[in-house]
N, C-alpha and C positions, 0 to 999 in steps of 0.2 A: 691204480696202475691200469695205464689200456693203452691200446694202438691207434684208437680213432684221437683225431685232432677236439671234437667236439668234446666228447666225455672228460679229456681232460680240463677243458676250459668249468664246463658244467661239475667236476672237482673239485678245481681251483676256487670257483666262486662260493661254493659248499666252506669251504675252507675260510674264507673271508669272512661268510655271512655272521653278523651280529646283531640282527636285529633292523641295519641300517642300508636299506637295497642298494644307492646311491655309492658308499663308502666301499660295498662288495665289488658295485660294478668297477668303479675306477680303480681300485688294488688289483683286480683280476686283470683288467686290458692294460695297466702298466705291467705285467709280465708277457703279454703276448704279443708275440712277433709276426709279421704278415699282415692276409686279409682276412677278415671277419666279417661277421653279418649275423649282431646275437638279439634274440629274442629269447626276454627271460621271465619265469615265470616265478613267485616265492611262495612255499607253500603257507605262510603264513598273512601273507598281504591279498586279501581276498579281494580279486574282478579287478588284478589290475597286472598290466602288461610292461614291461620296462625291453626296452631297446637301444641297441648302442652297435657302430659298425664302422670301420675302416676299410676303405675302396668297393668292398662286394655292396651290390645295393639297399635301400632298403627304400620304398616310398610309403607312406602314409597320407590318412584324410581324415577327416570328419563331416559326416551326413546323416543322414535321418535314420539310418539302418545303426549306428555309433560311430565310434572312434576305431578307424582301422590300417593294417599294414600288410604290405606285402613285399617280395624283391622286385617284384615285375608291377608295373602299371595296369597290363592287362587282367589284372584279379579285379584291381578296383573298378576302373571304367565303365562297368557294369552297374554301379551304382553311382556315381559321379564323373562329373568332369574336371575334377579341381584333387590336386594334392601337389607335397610338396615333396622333395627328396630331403630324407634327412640328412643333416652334415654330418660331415665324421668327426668323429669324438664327440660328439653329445650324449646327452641320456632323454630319451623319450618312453613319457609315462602314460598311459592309455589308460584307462577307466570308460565306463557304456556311452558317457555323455560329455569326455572334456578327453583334450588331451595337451601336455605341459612338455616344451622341450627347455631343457636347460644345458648349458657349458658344462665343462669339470670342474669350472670355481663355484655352480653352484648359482649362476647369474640364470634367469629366465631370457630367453631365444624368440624372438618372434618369429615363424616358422616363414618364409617365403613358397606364396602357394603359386602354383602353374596353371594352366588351365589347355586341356587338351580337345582338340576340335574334333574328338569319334564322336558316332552318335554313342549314345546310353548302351545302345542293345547290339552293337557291332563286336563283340566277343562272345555272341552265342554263333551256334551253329546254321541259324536260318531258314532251316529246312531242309538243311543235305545232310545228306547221312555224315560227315566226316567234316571237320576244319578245314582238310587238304582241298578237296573238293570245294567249300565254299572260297575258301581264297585264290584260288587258279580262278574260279569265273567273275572273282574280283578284279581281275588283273587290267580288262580295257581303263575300269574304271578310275582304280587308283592308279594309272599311267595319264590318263586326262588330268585330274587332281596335283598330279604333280607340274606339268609342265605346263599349265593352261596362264597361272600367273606368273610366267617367266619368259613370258612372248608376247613381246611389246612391239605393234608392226610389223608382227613377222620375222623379227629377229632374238636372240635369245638375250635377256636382259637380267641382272640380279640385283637390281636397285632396292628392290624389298628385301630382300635377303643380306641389305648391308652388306655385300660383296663388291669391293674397288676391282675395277676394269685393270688397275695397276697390278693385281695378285697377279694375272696372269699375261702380265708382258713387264716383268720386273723378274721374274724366276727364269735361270738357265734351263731347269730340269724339273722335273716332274716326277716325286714319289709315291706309287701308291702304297697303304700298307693297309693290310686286313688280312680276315681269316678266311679258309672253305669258300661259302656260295660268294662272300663279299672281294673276295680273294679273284674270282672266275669276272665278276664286274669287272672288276681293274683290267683283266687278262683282253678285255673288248676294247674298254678305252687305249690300252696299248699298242691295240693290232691297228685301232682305228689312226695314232698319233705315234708311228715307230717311234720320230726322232730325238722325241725328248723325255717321253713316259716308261719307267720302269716300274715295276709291280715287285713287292719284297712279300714273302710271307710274317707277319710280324710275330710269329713265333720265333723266328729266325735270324728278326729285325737285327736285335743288338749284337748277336753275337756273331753277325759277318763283317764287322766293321765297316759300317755303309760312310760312301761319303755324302756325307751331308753339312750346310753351311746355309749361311744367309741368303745364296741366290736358288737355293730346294723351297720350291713347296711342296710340302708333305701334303696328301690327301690321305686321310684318316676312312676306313667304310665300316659301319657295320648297322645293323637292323636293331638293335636294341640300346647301341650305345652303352653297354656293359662290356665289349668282349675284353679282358683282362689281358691279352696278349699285344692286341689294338691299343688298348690306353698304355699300356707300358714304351709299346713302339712312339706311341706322338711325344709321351712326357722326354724319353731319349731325344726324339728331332726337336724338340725345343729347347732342350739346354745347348744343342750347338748351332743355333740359332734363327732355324727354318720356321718361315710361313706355317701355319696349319689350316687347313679346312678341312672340314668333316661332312661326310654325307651320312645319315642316320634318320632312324624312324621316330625316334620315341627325346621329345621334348624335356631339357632337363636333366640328359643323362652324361655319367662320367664324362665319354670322352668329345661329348659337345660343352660342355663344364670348362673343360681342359683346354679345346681348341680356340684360334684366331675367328673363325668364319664359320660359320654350318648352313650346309644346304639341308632343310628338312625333306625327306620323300613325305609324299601322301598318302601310304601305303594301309595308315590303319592299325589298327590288333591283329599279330601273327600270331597264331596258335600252335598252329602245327608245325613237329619237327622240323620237316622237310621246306625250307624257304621256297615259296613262288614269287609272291607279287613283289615281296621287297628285295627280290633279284631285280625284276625288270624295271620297278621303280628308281634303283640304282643306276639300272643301264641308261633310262630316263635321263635322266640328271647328269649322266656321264657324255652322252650324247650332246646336250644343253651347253654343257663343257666345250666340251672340243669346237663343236659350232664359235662357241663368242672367243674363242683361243686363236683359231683359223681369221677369224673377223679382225679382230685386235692387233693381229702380227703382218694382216697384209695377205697371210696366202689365201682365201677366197675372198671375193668382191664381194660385195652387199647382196648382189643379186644368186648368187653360189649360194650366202650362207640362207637368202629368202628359202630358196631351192630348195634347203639341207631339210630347213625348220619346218616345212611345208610338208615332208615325208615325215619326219620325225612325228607332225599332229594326226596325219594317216593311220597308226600304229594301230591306235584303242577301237577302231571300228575293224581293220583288218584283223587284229588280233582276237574279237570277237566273234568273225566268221571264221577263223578255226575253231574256238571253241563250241563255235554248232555242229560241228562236227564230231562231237564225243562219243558218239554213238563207234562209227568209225575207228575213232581210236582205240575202246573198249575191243573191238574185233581184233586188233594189228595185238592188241596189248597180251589178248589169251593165248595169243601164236609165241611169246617166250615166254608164258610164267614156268614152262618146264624148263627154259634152260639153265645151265650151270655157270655157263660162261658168256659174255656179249660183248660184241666189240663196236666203237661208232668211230669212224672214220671223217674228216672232213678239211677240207683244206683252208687253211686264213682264218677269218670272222668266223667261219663256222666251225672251226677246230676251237677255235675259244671256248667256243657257245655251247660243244659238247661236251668240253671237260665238265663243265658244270649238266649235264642233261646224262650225263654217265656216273657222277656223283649222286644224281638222285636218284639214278636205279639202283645203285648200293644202299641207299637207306632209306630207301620207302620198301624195295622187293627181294634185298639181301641176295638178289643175283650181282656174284660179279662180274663187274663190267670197267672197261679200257678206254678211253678217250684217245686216238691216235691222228696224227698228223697224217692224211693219205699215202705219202709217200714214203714215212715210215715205215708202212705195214709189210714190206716184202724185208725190211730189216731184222728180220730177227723174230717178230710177235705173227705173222701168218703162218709159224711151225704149231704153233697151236690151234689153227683155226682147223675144226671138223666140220662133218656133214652137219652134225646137231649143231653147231655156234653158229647164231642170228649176227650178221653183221648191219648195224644200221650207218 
């Protein structure tokens, strides 16, 4: 008897077990409902690891160090660049030097291996005190990385990326769905393309009765391609019978699995809580978007969208002379660590850009802080503002 979800499972298969791991595992996940993600372990089956998972992830590999697994890719990568995702509903058995994935019937599975383009050593630290810190001065780099092959002439091109020029002049409207920071991308490509892009939170996806149909594309965001409320939202817009494309980090995942089309970011291994690069890498790609959208439909001219793509490659070198800057920011930064409250204010493109810049001062500095439309602020939220509240 328990209240946690896991102990029960790890019961149940107690309950089953006969000797036989295989026979345990498939009796136990025929009673279990949901998602899952089991790693199991027998106290009698010595140096050997059994796994089995439905939607939550699980990826595995084998290399010179053994046979290994994780949920996230980023544990591996550090020692290879090769793994596969395991399917769901199989049994994967690991021992030091092999590992066997098999069906429910019992058939042997040839694993489909991936191969991921980080270096080896891009999920250590590098030399900065913190993941957060290395990955913000990752940021010119992995925004080059992304858009550098998707600009053919000077205009923004997805002929690699297997993306038809038809996706986006065949679609009435334009859905984004994601979570949090992936959520604050969409909220830019919106401000950027009022008339046809709406942004849903896909928590929320299903249960507001979206219209959706054969002339939506669905744009899917998320950084890992796990987020559980993201893939629930695409698998809905595909059963009523929309487009999909996905823009995501990590090769291989759920809801690039799931989708029509995916645009990869070049963002790398995120570590830290707090999203940096694979926001702006996002914004990348979303930018990339709208340019060959604008191209496509006629409302900017070749030369406009040269114009666009020409600023857009500007970004990774400007966006690095702020980052020389840190010094600078450190200063600005110790003038609120005492506040309680903070508000940031900005109008259009830059009220987007602050919801997400006032989400990350809530969870990197646990000050709260308001993201407000300028003209907002005399509505009701500057009754709160004192001497001591930093308005940015």
């Amino acid at each position: 008897k328990s209240e946690t979800d896991s102990e029960v499972v790890a019961a149940l298969l107690n309950r089953f077990y006969e000797g036989k791991p295989e026979e345990a595992i498939k009796k136990t996940v025929s009673k279990l409902k949901g998602t899952f993600a089991l790693v199991i372990l027998f106290e009698d089956q010595k140096d050997v690891i059994y796994s089995t998972r439905n939607v939550s992830p699980i990826v595995a590999t084998i290399c010179k160090e053994g046979a290994m697994l994780a949920s996230d890719l980023t544990a591996l990568c550090r020692f290879t660049n090769r793994y596969f995702v395991v399917p769901e509903y199989h049994i994967l058995k690991l021992s030091a030097d092999k590992l066997t994935l098999t069906d429910f019937d019992g058939n042997e599975v040839l694993p489909k291996y991936l191969t991921v383009d980080w270096e080896l050593n891009s999920a250590g630290k590098n030399g900065y005190p913190f993941y957060m810190e290395k990955e913000i001065m990752e940021q010119p780099e992995a925004i080059k990385n992304t858009i550098k092959d998707r600009i053919v002439n000077g205009l923004p091109d997805f002929t690699s990326d297997g993306v038809p020029d038809s996706l986006f002049t065949d679609c009435d409207r334009i859905c984004v769905v994601a979570c949090g920071t992936a959520m604050h991308a969409g909220l830019v490509a919106q401000a950027l393309v009022k008339s046809i892009v709406d942004v849903e939170l896909a928590s929320e996806f299903m249960y507001s009765d979206p219209v959706i149909d054969e002339k939506t594309l669905v744009i899917a965001v998320s950084q890992s391609g796990e987020t559980i409320d993201t893939l629930e939202a695409l698998k809905y817009a595909k059963r009523q019978g929309a487009k999909c494309l996905s823009v995501i980090n990590v090769k291989g995942s759920s809801i690039a699995r799931e989708s029509d089309y995916v645009l990869y970011t070049a963002a790398g291994p995120e570590i830290a809580v707090a999203s940096t690069k694979a926001y702006t890498t996002q914004l990348s790609v979303f930018y990339l978007v709208v340019a060959k959208m604008a191209l496509l439909r006629g409302v900017y001219t070749e030369e406009q969208t040269k114009s666009f793509i020409a600023e857009l490659e500007r970004v990774p070198e400007v966006m690095q002379k702020v980052l020389e800057k840190r010094r600078d920011i450190h200063v600005i930064a110790k003038k609120i660590l005492e506040a309680k409250d903070l508000f940031m204010i900005g109008r259009g493109l830059d009220y987007s850009i602050l919801l997400e810049g006032s989400l990350k001062l809530k969870e990197v500095s646990y000050i709260h802080s308001e993201a407000y439309a300028s003209g907002e602020l005399k509505h009701g939220p500057i009754a709160l503002i004192t001497t001591n509240t930093p308005v940015v």
